[in-house]
FIBATOR-482443 format. One line per 10 residues: number of its first residue (from 1); for each residue y, x, z of N, C-alpha, C, CB. Coordinates in Angstrom, 1 decimal, padded with zeros to 4 digits. Glycine has a CB too. Layout:
BEGIN
NUM) Y/X/Z/Y/X/Z/Y/X/Z/Y/X/Z  ...
This chain:
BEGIN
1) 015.5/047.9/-109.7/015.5/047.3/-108.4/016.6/046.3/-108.3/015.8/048.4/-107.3  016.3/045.0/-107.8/017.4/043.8/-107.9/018.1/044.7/-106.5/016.8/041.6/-107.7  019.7/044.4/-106.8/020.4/044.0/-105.9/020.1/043.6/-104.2/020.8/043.1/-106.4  020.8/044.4/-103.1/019.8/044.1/-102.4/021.0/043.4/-101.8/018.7/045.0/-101.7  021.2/042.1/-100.7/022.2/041.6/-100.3/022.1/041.1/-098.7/022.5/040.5/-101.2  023.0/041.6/-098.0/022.6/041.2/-096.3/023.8/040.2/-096.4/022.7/042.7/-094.9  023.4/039.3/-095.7/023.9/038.1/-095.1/023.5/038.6/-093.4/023.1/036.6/-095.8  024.9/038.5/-092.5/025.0/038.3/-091.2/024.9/037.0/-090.9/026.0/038.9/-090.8  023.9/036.9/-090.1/023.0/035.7/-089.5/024.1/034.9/-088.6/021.7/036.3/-088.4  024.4/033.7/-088.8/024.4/032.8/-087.3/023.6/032.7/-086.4/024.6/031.6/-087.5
11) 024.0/032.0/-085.2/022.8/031.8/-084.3/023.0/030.3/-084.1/022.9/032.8/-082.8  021.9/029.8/-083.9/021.4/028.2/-083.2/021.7/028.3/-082.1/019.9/027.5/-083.1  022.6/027.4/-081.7/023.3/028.2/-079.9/023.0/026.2/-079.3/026.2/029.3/-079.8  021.9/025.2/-080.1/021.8/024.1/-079.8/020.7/024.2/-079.0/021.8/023.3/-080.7  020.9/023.3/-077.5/019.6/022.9/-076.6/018.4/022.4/-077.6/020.0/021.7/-075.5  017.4/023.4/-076.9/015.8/022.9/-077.3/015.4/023.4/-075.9/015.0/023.7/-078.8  014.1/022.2/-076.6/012.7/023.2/-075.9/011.6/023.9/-076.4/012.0/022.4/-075.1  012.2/024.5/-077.6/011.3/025.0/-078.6/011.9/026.7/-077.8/011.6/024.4/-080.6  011.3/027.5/-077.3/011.4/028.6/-077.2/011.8/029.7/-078.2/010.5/028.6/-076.9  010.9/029.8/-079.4/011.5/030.4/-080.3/012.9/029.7/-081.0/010.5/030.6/-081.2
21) 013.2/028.9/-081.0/014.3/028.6/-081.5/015.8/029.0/-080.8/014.1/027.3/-081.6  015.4/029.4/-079.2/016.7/029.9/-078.6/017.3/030.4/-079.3/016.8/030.6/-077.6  018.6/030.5/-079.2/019.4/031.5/-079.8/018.9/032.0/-081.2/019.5/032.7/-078.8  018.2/031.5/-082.0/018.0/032.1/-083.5/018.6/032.8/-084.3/017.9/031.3/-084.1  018.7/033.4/-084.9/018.9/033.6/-086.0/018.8/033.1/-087.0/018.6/034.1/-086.2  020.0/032.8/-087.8/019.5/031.9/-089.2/020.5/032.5/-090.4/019.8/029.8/-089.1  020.6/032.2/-091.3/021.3/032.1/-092.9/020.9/030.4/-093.1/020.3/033.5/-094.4  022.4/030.2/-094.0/022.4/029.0/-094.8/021.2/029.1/-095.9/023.7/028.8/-095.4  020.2/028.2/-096.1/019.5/028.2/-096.9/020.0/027.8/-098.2/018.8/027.7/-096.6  021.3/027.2/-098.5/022.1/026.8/-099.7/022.2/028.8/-100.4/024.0/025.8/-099.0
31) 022.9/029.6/-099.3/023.7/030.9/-099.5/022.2/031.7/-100.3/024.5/031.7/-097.8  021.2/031.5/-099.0/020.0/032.4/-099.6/019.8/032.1/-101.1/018.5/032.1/-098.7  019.8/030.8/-100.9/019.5/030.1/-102.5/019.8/030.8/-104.3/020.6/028.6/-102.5  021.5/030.8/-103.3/022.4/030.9/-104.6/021.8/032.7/-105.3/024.6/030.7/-104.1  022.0/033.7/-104.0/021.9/034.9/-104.0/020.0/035.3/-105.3/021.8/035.3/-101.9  019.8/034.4/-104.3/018.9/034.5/-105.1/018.1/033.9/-106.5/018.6/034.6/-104.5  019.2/033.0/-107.2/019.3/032.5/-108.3/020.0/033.8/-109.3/020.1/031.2/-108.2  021.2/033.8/-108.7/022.2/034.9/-109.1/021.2/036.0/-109.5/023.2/035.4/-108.0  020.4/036.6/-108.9/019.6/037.7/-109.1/019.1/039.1/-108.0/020.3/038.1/-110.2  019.9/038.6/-106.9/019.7/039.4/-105.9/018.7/039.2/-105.1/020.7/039.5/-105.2
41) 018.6/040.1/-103.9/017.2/040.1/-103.0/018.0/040.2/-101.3/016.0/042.0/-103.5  018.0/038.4/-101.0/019.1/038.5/-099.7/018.1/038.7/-098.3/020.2/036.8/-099.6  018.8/039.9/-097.8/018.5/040.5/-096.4/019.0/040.0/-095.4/018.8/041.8/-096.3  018.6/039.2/-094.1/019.5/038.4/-093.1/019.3/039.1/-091.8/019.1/036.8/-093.0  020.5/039.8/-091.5/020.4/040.6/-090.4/021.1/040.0/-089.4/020.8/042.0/-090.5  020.0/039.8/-088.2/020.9/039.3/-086.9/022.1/040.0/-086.3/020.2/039.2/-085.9  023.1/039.3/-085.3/023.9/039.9/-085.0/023.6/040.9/-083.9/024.7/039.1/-084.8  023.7/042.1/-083.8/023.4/042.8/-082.8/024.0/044.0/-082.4/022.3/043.1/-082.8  023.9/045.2/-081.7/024.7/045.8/-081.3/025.6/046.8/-082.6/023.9/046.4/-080.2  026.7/046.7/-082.5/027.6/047.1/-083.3/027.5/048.4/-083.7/028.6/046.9/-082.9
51) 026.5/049.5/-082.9/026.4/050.8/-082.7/025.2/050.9/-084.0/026.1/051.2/-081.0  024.9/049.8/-084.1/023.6/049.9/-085.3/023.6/049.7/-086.4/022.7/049.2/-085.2  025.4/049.1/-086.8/025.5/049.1/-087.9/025.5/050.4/-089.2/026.3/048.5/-087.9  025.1/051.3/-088.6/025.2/052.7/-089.6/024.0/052.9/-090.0/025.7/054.0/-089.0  022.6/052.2/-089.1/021.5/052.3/-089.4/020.6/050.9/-090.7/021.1/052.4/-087.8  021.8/050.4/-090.8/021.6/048.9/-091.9/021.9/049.2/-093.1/022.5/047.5/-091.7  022.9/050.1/-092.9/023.6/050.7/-094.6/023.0/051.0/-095.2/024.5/051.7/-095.0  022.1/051.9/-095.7/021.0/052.0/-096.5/020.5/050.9/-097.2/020.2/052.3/-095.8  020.0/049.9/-096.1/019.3/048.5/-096.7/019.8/047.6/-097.8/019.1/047.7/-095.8  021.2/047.6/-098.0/022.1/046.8/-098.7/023.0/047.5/-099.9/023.0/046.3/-097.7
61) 023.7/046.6/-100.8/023.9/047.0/-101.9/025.1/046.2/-102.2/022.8/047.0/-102.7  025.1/045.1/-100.8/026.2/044.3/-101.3/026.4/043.3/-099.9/025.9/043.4/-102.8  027.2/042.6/-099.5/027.0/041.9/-098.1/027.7/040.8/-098.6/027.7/042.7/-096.6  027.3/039.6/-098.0/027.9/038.4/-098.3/028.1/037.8/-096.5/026.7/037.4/-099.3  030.0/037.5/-096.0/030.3/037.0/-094.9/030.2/035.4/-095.1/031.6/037.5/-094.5  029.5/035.0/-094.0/029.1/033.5/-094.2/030.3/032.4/-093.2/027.1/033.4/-093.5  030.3/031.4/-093.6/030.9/030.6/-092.5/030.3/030.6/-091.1/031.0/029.2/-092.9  030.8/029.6/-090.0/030.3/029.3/-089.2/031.7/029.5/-088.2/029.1/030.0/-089.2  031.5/029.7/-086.8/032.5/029.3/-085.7/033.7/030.4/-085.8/031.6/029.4/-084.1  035.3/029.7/-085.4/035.9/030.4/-085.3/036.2/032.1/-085.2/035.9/029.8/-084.7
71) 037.2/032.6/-086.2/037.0/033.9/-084.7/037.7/033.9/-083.9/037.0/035.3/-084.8  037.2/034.8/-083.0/037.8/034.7/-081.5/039.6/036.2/-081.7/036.0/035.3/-079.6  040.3/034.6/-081.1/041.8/035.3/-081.8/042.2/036.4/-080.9/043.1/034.1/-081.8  041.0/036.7/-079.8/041.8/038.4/-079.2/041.8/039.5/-080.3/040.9/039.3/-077.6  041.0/039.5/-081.6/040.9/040.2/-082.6/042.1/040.5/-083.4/040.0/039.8/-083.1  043.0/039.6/-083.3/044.4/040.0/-083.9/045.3/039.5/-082.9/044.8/039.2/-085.4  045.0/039.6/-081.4/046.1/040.0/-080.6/046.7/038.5/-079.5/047.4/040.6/-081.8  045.8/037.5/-080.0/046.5/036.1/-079.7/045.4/035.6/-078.5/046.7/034.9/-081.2  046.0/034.7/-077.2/045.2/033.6/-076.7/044.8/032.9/-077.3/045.6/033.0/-076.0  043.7/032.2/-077.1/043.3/030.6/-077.7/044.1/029.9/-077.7/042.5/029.8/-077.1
81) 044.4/029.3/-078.9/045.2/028.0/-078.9/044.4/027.1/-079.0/046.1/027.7/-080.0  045.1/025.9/-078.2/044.8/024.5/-077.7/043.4/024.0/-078.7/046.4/023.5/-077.9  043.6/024.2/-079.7/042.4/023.4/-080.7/041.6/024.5/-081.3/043.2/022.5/-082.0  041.7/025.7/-080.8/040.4/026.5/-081.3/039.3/026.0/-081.3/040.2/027.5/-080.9  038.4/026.1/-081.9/037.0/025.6/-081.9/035.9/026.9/-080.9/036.6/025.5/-083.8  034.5/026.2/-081.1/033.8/027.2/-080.9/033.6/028.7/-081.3/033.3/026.7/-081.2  033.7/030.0/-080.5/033.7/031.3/-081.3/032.5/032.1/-080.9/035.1/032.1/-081.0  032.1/032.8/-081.2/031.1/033.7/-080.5/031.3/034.7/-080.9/029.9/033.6/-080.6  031.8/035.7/-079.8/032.2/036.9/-079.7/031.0/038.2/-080.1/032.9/037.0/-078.4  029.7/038.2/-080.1/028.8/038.9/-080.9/029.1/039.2/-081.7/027.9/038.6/-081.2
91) 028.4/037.8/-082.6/028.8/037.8/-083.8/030.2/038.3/-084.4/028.7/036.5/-084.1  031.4/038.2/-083.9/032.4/038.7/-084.9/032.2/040.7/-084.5/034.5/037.8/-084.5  032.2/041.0/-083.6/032.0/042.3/-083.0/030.9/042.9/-084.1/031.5/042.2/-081.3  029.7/042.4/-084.5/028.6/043.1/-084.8/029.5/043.1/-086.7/026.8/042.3/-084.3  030.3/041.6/-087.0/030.7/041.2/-088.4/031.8/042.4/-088.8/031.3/039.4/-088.5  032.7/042.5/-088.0/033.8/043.4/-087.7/033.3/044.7/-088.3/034.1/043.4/-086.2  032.5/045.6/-087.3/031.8/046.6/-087.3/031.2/046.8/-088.9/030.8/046.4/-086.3  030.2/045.7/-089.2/029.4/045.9/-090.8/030.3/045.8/-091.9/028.3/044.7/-091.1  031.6/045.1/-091.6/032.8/045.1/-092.6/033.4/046.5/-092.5/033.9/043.9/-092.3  033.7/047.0/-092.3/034.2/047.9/-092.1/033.5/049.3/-092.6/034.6/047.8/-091.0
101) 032.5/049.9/-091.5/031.5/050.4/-092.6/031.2/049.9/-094.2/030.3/050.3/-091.9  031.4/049.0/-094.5/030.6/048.3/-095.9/031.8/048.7/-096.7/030.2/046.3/-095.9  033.1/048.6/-096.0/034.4/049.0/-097.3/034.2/050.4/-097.0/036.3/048.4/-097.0  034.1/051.1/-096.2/033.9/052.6/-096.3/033.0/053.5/-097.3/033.5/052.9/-095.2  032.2/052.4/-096.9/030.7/053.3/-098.0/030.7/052.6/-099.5/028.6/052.8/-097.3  031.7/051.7/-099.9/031.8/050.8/-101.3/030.6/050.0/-101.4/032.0/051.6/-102.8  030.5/049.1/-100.8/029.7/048.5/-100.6/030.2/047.2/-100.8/029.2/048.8/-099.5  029.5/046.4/-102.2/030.4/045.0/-102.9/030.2/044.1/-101.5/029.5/044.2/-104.5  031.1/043.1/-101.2/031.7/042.6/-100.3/032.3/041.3/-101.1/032.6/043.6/-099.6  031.8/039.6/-100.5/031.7/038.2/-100.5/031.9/037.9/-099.5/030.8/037.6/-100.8
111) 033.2/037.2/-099.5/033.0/036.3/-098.2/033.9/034.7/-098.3/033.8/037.3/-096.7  032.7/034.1/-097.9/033.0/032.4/-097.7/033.4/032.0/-096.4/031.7/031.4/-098.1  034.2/031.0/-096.2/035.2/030.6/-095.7/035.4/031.4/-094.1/035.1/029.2/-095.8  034.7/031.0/-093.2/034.8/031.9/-091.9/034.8/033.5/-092.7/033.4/031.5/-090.6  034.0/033.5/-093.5/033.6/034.9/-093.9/035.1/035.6/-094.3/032.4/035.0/-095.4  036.1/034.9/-095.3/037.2/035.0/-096.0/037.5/035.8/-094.3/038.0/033.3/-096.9  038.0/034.8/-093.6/038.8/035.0/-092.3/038.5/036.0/-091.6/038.7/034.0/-091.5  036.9/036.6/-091.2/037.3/037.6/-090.7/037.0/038.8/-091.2/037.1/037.4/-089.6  037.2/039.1/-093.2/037.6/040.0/-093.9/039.1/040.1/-093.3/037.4/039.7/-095.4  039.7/039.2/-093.4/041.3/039.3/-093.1/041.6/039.8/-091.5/042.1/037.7/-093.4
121) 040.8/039.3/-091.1/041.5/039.9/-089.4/040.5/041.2/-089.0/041.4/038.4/-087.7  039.7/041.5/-089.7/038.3/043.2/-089.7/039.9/044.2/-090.2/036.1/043.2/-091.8  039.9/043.5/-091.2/041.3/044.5/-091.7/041.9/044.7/-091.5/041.9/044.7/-092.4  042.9/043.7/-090.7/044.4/043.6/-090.3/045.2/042.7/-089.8/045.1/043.9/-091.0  044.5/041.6/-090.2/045.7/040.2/-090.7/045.7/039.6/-089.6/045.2/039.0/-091.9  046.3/038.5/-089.7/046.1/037.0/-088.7/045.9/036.0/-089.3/047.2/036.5/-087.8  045.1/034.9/-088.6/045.2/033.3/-088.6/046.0/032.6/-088.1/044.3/032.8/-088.2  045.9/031.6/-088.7/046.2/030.4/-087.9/045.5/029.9/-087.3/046.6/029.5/-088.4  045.0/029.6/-085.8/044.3/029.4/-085.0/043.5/027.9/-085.2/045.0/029.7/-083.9  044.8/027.0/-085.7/044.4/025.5/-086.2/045.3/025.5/-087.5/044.8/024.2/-085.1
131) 045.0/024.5/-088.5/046.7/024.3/-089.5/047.4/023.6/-088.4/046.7/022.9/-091.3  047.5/023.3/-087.7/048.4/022.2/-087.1/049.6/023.5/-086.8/047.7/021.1/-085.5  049.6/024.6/-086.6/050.3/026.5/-086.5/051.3/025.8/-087.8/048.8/028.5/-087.2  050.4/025.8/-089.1/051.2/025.8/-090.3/052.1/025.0/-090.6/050.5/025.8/-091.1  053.2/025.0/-090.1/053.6/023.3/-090.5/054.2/022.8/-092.1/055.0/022.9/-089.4  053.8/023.8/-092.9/053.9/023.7/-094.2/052.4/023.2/-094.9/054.5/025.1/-094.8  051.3/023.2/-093.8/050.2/022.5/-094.5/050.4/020.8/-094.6/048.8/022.8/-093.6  049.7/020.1/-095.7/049.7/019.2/-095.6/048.2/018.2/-096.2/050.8/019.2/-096.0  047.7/018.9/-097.0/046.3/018.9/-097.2/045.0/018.2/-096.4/046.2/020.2/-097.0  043.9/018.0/-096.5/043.1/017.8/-095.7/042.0/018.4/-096.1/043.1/016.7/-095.4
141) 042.0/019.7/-095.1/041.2/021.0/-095.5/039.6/020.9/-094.9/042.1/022.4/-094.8  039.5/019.8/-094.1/038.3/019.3/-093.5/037.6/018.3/-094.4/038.5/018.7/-092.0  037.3/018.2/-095.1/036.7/016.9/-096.0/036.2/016.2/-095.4/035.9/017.1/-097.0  036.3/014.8/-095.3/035.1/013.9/-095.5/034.4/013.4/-096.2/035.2/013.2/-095.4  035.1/013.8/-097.3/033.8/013.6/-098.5/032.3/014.9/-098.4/034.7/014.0/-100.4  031.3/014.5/-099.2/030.6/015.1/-099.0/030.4/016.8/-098.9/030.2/014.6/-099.7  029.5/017.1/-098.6/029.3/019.2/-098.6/029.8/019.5/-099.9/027.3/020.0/-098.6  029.0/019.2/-100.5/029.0/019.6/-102.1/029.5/018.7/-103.0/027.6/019.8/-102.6  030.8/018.3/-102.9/031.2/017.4/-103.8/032.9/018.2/-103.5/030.7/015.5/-103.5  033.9/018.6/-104.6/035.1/019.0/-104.3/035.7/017.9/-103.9/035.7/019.5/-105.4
151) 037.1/018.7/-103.3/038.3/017.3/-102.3/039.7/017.3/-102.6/038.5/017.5/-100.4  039.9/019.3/-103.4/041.2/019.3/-103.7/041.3/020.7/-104.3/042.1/018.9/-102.4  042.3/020.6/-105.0/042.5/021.7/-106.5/043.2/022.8/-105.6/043.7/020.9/-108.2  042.9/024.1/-106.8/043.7/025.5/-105.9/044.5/025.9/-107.4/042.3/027.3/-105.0  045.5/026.7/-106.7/046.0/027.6/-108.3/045.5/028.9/-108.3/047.9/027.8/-108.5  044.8/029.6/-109.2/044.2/030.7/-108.7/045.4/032.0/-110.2/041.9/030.4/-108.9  045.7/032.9/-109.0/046.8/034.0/-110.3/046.3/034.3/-111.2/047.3/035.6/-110.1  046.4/034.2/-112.7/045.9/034.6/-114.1/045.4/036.1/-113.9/047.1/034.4/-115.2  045.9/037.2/-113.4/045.6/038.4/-113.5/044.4/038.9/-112.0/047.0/039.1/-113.6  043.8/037.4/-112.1/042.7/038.5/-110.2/041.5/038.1/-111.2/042.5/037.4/-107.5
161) 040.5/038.9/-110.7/038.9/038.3/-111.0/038.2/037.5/-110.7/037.9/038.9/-110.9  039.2/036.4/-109.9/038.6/035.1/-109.5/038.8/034.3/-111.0/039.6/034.3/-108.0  040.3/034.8/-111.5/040.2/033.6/-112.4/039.6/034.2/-113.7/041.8/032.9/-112.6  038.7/035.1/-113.4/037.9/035.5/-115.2/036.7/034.2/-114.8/036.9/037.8/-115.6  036.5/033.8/-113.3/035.3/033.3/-112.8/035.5/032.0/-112.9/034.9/033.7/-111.5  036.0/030.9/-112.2/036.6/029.9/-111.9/038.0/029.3/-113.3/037.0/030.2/-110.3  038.3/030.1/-113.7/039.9/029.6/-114.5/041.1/029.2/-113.5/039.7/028.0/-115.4  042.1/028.8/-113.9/043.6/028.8/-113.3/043.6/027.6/-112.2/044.9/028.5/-114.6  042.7/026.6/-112.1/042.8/025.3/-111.8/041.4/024.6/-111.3/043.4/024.7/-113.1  040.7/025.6/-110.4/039.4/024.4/-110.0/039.6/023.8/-109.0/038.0/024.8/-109.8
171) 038.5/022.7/-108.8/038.2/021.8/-107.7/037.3/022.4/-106.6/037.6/020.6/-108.3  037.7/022.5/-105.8/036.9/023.0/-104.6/036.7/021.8/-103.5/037.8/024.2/-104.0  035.6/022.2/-103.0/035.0/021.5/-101.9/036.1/022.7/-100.4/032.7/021.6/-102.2  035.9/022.1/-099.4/036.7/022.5/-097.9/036.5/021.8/-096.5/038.1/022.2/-098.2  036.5/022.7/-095.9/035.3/022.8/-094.8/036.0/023.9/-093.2/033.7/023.8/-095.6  037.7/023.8/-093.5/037.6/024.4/-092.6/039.1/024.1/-091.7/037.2/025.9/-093.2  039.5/024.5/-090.6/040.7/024.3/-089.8/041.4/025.4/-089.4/040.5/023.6/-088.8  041.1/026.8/-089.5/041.6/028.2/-089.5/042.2/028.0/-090.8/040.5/029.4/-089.3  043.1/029.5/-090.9/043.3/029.9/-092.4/044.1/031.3/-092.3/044.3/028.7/-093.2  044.6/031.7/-093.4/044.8/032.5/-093.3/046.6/032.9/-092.7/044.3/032.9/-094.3
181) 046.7/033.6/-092.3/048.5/033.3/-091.6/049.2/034.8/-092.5/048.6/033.5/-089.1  049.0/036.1/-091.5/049.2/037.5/-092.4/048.2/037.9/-093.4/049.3/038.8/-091.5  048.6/038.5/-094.4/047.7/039.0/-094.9/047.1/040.7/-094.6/048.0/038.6/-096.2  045.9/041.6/-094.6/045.7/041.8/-094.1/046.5/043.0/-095.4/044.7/041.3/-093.4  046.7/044.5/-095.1/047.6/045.8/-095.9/046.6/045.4/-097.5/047.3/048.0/-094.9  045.6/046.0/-097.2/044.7/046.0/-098.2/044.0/045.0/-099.1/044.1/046.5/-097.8  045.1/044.2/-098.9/043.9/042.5/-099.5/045.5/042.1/-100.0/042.8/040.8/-097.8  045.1/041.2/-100.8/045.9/040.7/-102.0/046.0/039.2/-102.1/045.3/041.3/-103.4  046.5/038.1/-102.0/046.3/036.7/-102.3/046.0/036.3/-103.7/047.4/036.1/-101.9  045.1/035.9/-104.1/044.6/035.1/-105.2/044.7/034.0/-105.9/043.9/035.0/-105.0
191) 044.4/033.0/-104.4/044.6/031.8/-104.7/045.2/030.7/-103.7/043.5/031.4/-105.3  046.1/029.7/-104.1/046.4/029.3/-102.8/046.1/027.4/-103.3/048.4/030.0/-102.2  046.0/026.2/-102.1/046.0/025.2/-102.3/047.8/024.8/-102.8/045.3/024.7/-101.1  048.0/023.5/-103.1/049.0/023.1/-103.2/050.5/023.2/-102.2/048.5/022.2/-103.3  049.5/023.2/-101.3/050.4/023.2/-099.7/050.6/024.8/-099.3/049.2/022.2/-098.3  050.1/025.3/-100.0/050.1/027.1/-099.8/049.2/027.7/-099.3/051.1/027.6/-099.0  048.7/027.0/-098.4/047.3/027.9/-097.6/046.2/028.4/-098.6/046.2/026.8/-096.3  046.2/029.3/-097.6/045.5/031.0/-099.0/043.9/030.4/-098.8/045.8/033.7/-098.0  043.8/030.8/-100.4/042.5/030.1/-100.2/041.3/031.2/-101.1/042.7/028.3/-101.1  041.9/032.4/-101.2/041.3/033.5/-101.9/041.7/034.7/-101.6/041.6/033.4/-103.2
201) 041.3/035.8/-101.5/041.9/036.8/-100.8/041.0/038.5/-101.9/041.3/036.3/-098.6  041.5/039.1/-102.1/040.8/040.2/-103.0/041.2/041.3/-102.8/041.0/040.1/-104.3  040.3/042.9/-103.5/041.3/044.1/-103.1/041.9/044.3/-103.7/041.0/045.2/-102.9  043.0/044.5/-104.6/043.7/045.1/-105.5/043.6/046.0/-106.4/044.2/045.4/-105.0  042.9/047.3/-106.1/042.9/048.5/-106.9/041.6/048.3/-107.1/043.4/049.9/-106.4  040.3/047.3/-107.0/039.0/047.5/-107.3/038.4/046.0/-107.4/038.2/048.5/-106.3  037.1/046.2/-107.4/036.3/045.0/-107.8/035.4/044.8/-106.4/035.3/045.3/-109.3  035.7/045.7/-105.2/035.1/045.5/-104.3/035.2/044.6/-103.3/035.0/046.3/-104.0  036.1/043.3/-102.9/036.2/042.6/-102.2/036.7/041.3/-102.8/036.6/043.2/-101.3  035.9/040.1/-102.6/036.1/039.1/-103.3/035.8/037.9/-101.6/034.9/039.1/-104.8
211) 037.0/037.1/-101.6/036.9/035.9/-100.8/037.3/035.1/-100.7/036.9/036.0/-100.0  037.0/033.6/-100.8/037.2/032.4/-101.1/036.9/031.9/-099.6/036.4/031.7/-102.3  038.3/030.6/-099.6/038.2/029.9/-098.3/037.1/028.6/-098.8/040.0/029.3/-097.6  036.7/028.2/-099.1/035.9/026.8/-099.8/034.4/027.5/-099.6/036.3/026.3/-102.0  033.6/026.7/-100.1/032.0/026.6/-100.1/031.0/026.6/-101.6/031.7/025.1/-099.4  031.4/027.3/-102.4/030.4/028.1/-103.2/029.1/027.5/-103.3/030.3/029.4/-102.8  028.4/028.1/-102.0/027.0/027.9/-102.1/026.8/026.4/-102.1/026.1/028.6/-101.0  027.6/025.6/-101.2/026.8/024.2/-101.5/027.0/023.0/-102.9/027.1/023.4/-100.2  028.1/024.0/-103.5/027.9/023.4/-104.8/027.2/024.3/-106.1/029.5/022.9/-105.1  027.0/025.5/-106.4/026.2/026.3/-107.2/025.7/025.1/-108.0/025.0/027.3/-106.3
221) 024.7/024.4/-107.3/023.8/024.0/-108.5/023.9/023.1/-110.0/023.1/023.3/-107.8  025.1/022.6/-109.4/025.8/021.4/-110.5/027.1/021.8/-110.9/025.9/020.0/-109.8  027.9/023.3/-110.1/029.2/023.8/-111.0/028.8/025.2/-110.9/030.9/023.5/-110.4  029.3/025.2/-112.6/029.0/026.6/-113.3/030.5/027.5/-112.8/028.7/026.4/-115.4  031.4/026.9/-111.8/032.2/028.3/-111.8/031.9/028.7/-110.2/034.1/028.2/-112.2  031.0/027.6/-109.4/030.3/028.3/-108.6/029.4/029.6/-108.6/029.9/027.6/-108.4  028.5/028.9/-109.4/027.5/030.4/-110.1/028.1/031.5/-110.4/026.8/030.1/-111.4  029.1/031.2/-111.2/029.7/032.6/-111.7/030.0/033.4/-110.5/031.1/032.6/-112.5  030.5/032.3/-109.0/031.2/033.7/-108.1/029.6/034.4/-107.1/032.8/032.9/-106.6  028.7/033.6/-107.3/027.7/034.6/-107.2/027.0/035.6/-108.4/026.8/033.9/-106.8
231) 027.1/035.1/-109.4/026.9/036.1/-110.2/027.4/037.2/-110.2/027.0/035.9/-111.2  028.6/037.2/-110.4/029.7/038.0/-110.3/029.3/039.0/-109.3/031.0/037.4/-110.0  028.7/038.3/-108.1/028.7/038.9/-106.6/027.8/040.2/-107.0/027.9/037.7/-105.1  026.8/040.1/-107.3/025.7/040.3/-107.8/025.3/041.6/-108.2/025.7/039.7/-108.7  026.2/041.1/-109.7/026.7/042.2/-110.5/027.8/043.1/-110.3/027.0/041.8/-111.5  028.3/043.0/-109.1/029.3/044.1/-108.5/028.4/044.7/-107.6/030.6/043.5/-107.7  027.6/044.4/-106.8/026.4/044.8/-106.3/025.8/045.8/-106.8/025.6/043.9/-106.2  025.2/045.1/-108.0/024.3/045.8/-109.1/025.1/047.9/-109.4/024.5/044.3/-111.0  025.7/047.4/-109.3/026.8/048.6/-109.4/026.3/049.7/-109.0/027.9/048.5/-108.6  026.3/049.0/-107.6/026.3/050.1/-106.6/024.6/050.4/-106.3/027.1/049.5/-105.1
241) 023.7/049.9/-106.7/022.0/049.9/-106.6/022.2/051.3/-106.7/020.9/049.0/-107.8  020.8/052.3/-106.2/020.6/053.4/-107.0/019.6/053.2/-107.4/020.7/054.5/-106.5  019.6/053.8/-109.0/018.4/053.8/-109.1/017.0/054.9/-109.4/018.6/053.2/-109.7  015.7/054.7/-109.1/014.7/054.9/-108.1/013.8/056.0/-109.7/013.6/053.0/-107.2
């Protein structure tokens, strides 16, 4: 049996007049891509009542947290600051909920950049609401260069399992204006940019939580230490399969 992998859905929260399109449900088609290059079989569950996440566990073997809008900072205790972005409070409530159960039951665990963020605040931590918080950033963590083209190098620690994947020194693509501020009891820093903002986040005593602030899936196709961190994903997954 491949790997089976749930991805928690965004929603299209853009005016139409297409009916079915209200409020959608979607996955990145880059993420579905990679998952399923890698070797897995990706499951996209919408966001919905939090009470239901005990009834999803079964289905999955591994969960990948995707980017997308802010989270909303009453989750680690704070008002909105002035430049928060868009949040939708569902979505982190139902994300929250599936994280949590998912570390309970060992259940391999990915998360890209929003995803990174709210592994860290499901667990414990805080953000920085904007870098403009950080005044030791200096970076430019929003690219203008392209999706899938890198903008700026990380140091990643010789001893995490990011760097059996990637090595001491890659180029990453970056996509985001949150970051990480506390870290969360159970998570560990990996890798950070130049300027310090944590750009990797892991468990410590296991192979079960892996998260990068950067974008993975929209480069996969043309960097091989992309691939690896879905492979990797995968095959920590694979782990946990039972088999039939």
């Amino acid at each position: 049996m491949r790997p089976r992998i749930a991805l928690p859905a965004d929603t299209l929260d853009e005016a139409t007049n297409i009916i079915n399109e209200r409020n959608a449900a979607f996955a990145p088609r880059p993420a579905v891509e990679a998952i399923v290059k890698a070797g897995g079989l990706p499951i996209i569950l919408p966001s919905v009542d939090p009470a239901d996440v005990a009834e999803y566990l079964p289905l999955f073997d591994g969960v990948l947290f995707l980017g997308g809008a802010d989270v909303d900072p009453t989750f680690f205790n704070e008002e909105p600051h002035i430049r928060l972005g868009k949040t939708y409070r569902k979505r982190d409530l139902f994300e929250v909920e599936l994280l949590k159960q998912a570390v309970a039951n060992n259940k391999a665990i990915l998360g890209i950049c929003r995803g990174l963020q709210l592994i860290n605040v499901g667990l414990g931590g805080t953000l920085y609401q904007d870098l403009s918080e950080d005044k030791a950033a200096y970076i430019k963590h929003s690219q203008a260069a392209m999706g899938n083209q890198p903008s700026h190098h990380i140091t990643v620690a010789p001893d995490s399992m990011l760097s059996t994947l990637v090595g001491p020194r890659p180029y990453v693509n970056s996509r985001h204006h949150q970051a990480v501020k506390d870290v969360a009891p159970s998570l560990q820093v990996t890798a950070m940019a130049d300027d310090q903002v944590v750009e990797a986040l892991e468990s410590p005593d296991s192979d079960q939580i892996l998260a990068v602030q950067w974008h993975p899936e929209n480069m996969y196709k043309h960097h091989e230490e992309s691939r690896q961190i879905f492979a990797n994903f995968v095959q920590r997954a694979a782990k946990r399969t039972p088999t039939l």
